[in-house]
BAGURO-980577 format. One record per residue (C-alpha): residue number from 1; x, y, z; residue in one letter. Coordinates in steps of 0.02 Angstrom, whole numbers. Layout:
! BAGURO-980577
{i NUM, X X, Y Y, Z Z, aa A}
...
! end
This chain:
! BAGURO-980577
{i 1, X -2521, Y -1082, Z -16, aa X}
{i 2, X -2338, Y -1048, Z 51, aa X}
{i 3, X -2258, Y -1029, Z -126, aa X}
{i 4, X -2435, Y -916, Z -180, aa X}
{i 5, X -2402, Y -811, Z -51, aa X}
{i 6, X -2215, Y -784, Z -94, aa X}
{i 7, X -2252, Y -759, Z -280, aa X}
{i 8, X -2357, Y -624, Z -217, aa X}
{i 9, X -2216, Y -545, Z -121, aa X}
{i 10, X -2106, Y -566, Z -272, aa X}
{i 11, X -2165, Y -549, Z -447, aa X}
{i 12, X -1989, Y -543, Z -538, aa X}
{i 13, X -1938, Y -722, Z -452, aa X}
{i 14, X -2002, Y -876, Z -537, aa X}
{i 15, X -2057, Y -1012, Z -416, aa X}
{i 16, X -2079, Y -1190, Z -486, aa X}
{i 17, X -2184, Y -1305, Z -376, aa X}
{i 18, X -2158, Y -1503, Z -369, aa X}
{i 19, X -2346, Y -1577, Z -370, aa X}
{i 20, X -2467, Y -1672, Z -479, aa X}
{i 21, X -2575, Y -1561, Z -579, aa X}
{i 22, X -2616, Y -1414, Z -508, aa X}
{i 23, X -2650, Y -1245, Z -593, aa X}
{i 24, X -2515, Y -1125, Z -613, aa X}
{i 25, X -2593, Y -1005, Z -502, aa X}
{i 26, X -2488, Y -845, Z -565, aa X}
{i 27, X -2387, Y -785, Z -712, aa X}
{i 28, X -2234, Y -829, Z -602, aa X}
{i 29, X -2262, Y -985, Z -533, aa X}
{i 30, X -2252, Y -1151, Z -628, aa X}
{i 31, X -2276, Y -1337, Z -575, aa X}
{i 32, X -2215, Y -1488, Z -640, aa X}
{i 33, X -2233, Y -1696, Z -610, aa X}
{i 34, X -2208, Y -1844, Z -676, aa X}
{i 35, X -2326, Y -1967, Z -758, aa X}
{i 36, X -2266, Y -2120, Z -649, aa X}
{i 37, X -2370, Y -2240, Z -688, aa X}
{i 38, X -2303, Y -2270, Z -845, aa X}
{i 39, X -2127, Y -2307, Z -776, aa X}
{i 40, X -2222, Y -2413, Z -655, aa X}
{i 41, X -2314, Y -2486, Z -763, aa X}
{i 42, X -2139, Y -2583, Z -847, aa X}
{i 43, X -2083, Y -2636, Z -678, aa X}
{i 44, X -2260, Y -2708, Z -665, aa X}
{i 45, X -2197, Y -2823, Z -814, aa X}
{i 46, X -2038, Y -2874, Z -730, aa X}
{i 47, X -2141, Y -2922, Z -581, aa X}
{i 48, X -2263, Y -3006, Z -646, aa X}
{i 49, X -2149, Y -3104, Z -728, aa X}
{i 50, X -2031, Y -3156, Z -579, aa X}
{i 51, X -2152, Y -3196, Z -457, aa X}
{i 52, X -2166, Y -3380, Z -421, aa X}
{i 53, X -2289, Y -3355, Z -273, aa X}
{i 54, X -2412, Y -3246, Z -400, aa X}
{i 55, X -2412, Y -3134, Z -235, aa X}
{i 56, X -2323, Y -2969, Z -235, aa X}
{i 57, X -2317, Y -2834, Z -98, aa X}
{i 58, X -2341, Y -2651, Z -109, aa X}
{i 59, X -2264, Y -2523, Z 15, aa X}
{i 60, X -2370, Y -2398, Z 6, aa X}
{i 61, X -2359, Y -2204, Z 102, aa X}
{i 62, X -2539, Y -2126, Z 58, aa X}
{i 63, X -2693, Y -2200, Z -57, aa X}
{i 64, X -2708, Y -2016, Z -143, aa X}
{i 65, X -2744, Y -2007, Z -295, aa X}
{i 66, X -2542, Y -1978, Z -358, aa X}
{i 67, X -2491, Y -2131, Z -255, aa X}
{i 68, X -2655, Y -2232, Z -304, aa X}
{i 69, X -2615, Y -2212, Z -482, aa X}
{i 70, X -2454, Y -2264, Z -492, aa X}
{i 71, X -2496, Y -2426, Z -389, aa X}
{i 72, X -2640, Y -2455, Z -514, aa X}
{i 73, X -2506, Y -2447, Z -669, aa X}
{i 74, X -2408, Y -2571, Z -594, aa X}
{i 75, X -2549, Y -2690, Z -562, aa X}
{i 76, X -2591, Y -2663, Z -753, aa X}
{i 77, X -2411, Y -2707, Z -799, aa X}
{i 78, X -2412, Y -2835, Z -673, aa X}
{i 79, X -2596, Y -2907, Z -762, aa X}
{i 80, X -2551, Y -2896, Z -949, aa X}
{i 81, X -2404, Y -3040, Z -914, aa X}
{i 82, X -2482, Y -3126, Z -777, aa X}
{i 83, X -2669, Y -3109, Z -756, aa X}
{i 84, X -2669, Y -3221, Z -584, aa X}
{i 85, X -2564, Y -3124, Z -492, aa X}
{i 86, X -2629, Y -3030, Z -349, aa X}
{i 87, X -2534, Y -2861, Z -287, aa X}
{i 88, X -2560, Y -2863, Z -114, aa X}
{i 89, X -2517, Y -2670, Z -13, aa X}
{i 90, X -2486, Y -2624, Z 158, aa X}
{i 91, X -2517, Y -2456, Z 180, aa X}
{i 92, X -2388, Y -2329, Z 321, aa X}
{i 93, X -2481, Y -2181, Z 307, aa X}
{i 94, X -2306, Y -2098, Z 307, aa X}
{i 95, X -2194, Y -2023, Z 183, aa X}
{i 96, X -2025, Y -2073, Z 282, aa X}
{i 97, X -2025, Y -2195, Z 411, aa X}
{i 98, X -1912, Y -2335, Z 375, aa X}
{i 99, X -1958, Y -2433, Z 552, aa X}
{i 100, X -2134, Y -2448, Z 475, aa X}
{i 101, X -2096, Y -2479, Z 303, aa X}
{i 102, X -1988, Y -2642, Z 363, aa X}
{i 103, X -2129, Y -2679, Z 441, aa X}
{i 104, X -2234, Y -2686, Z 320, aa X}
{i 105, X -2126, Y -2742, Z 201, aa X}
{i 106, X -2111, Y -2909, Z 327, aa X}
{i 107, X -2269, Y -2922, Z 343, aa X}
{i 108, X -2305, Y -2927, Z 148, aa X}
{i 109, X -2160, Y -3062, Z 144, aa X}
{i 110, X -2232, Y -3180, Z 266, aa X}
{i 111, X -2368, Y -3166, Z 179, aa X}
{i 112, X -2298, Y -3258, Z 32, aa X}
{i 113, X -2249, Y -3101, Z -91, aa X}
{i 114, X -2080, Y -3165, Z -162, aa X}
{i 115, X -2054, Y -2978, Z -256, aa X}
{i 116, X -2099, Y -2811, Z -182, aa X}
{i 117, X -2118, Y -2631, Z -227, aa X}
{i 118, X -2157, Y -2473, Z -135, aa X}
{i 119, X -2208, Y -2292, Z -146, aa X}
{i 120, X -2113, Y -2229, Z -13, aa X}
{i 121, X -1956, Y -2108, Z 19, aa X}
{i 122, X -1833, Y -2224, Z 108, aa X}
{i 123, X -1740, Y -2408, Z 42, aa X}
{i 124, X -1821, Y -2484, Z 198, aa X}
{i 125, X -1929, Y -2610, Z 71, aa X}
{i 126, X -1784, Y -2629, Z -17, aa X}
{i 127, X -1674, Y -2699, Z 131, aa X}
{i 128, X -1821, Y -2792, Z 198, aa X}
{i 129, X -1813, Y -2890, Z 30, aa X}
{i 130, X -1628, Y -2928, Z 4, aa X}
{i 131, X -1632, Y -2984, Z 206, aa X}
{i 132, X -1768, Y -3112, Z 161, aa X}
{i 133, X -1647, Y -3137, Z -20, aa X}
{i 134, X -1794, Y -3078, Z -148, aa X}
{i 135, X -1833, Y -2968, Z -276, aa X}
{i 136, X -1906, Y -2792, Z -240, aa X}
{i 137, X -1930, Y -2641, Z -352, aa X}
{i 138, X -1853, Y -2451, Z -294, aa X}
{i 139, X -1961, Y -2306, Z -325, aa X}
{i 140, X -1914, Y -2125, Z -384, aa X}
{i 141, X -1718, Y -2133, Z -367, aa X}
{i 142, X -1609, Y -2248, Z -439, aa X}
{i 143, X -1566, Y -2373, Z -285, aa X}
{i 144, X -1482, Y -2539, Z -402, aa X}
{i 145, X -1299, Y -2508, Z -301, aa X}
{i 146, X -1383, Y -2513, Z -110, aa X}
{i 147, X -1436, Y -2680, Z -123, aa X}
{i 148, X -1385, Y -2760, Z -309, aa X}
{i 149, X -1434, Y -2924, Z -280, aa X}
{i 150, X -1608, Y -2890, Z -207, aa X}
{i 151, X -1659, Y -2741, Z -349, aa X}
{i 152, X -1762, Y -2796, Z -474, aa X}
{i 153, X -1790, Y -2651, Z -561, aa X}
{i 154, X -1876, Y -2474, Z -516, aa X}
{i 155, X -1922, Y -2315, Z -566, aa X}
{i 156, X -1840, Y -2132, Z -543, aa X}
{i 157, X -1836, Y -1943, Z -583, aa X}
{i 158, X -1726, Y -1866, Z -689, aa X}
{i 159, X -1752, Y -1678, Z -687, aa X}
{i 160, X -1586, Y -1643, Z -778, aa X}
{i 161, X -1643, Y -1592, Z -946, aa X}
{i 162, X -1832, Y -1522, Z -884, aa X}
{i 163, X -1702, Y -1392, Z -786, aa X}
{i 164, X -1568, Y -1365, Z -913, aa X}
{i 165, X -1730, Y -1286, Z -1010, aa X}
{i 166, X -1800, Y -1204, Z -868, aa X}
{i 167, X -1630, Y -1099, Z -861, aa X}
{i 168, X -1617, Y -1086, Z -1037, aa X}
{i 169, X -1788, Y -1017, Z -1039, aa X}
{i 170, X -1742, Y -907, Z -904, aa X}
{i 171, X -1579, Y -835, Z -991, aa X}
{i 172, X -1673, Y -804, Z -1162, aa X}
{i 173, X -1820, Y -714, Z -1066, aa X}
{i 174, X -1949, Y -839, Z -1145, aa X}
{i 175, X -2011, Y -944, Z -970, aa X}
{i 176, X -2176, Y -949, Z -957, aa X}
{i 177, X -2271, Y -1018, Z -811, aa X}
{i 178, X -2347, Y -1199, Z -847, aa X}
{i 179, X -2397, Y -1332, Z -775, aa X}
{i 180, X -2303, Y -1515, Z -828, aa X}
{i 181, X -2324, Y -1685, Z -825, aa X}
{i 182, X -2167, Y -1759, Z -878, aa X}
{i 183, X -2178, Y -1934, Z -945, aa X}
{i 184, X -2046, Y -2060, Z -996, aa X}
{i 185, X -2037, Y -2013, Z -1179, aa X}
{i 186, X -1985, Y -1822, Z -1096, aa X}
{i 187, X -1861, Y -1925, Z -994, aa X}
{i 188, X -1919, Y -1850, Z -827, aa X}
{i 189, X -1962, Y -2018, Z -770, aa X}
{i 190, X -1860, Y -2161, Z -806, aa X}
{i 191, X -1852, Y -2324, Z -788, aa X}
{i 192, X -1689, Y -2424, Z -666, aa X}
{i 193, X -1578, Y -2549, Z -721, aa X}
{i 194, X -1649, Y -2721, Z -737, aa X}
{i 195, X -1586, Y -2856, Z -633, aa X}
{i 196, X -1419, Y -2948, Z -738, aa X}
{i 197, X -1483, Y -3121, Z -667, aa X}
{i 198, X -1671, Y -3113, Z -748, aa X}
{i 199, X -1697, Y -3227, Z -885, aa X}
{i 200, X -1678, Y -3149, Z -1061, aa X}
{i 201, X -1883, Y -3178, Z -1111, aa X}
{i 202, X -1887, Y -3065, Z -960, aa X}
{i 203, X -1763, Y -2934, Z -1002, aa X}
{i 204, X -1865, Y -2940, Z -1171, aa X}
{i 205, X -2023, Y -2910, Z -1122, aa X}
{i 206, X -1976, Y -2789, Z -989, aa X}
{i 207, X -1897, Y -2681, Z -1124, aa X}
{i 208, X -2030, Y -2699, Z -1241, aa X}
{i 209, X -2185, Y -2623, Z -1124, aa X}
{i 210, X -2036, Y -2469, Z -1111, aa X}
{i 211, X -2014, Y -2470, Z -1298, aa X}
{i 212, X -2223, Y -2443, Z -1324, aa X}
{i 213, X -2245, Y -2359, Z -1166, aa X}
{i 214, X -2151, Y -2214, Z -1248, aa X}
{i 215, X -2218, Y -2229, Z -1404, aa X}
{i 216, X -2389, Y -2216, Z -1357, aa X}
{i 217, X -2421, Y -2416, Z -1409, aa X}
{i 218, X -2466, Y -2429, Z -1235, aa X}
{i 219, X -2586, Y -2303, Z -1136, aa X}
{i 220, X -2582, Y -2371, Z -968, aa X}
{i 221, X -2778, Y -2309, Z -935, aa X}
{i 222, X -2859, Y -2365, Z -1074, aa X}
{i 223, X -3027, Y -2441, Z -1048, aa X}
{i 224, X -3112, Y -2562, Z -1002, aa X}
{i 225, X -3040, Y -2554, Z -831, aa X}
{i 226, X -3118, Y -2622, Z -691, aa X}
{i 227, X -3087, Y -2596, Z -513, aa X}
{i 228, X -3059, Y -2729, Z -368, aa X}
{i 229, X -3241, Y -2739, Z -322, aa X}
{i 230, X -3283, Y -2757, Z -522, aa X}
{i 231, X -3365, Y -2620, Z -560, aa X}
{i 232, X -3315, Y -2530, Z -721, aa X}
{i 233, X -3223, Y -2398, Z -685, aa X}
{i 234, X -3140, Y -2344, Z -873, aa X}
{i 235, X -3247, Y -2379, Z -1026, aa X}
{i 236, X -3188, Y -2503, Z -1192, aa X}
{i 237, X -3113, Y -2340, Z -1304, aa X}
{i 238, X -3100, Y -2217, Z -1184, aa X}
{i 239, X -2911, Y -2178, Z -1132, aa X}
{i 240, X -2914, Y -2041, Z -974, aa X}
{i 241, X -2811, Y -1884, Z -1002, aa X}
{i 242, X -2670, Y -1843, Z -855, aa X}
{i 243, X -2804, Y -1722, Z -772, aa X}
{i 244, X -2946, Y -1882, Z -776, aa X}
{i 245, X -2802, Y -1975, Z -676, aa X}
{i 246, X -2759, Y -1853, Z -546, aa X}
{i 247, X -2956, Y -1808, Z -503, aa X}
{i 248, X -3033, Y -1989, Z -521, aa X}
{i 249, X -2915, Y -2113, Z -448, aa X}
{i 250, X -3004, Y -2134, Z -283, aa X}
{i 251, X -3009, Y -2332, Z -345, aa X}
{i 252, X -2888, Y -2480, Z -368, aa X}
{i 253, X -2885, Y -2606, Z -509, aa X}
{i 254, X -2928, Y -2781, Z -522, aa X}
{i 255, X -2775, Y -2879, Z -455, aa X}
{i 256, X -2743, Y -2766, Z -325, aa X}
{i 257, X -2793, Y -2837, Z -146, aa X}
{i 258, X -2812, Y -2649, Z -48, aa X}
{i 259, X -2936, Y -2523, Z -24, aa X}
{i 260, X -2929, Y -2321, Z -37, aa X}
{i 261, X -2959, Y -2219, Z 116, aa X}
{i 262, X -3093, Y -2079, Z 72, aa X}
! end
């Protein structure tokens, strides 16, 4: 509403708008995200592959649908190597509080997950995991060099070359208002450094779901997807478009021990 309002004010400024899939609302005002389940779909892989314990803990902020998703590709990644593996999430119902992240993080720790991952905005998961010396996976910046030994692998942003064409758009008088879901083929979302101490089958398979991920091999929701309670949720041959994700993820997966506030 804030940046509608502006736009209003000021029809010659463009406004871009960080947020899942929502309408460009006027001629000067575009938005733009990033399709992160796929990214987290590949650290899924590494995960599912390290774990010892078959138990892995999720830091989660909010169960909307943008968050839900992205735990959901994970637990598919996580699935496709290692079909008994549970993802188990604790969720802060906070964007930034690393108190309560470490908290949960601990508590997902003692409760056997040997690697972690998290959909939150501090390294608070991350530093709970290399203090109990195991794996855990960064989300949406690149975090390898605050804890080396403890990152597993992650997933980040990289909105380097989406803005080098929003400025070249801008100089040539040819923006256009849109609304984008960057995915890691665009680069937008990438995919961290993996771990130098994982064993090469690893490191193989890890870059392998990135390889088809981009090349459309892999389409994280493709049916027949069930969620945690069993009921069907995607059907065998039907893959769900980026706007399907964003306005029916109120569910999560088999594998995934958690349920979505309503």
């Amino acid at each position: 509403p804030f940046t509608t309002q502006e736009a209003k004010k000021h029809p010659d400024v463009k406004f871009i708008g960080i947020g899942p899939n929502t309408q460009a609302p006027l001629p000067n005002v575009s938005t733009v995200y990033g399709n992160l389940w796929e990214a987290r779909y590949a650290t899924g892989v590494a995960a599912g592959l390290m774990t010892k314990t078959n138990k892995i803990g999720f830091v989660v902020a909010h169960t909307i649908p943008s968050v839900v998703a992205g735990v959901n590709g994970f637990a598919l990644g996580v699935q496709s190597v290692n079909p008994k593996a549970i993802v188990k999430i604790s969720v802060t119902n906070t964007w930034y509080d690393p108190p309560k992240e470490t908290e949960a993080a601990n508590s997902l720790i003692q409760a056997s997950a040997d690697v972690t991952a998290q959909h939150e905005d501090s390294t608070a998961t991350l530093l709970a995991s290399a203090a109990a010396k195991i794996y855990s996976i960064g989300s949406e910046a690149d975090t390898h060099d605050i804890a080396p030994a403890a990152y597993l692998t992650g997933t980040y942003y990289d909105w380097s070359k989406y803005a080098q064409d929003q400025v070249t758009a801008l100089q040539a008088g040819t923006w256009k208002a849109d609304d984008y879901s960057g995915d890691l083929e665009s680069g937008l979302i990438a995919v961290g450094p993996l771990n130098a101490n994982v064993p090469p089958d690893v490191a193989a398979n890890f870059q392998q779901a990135i390889a088809d991920l981009k090349s459309g091999k892999i389409k994280v929701f493709t049916g027949p997807i069930s969620d945690n309670t069993g009921k069907l949720r995607i059907p065998s041959g039907t893959t769900w478009t980026t706007a399907d994700i964003y306005t029916k993820t109120n569910f999560f997966v088999k594998g995934v021990d958690g349920k979505v506030s309503q």
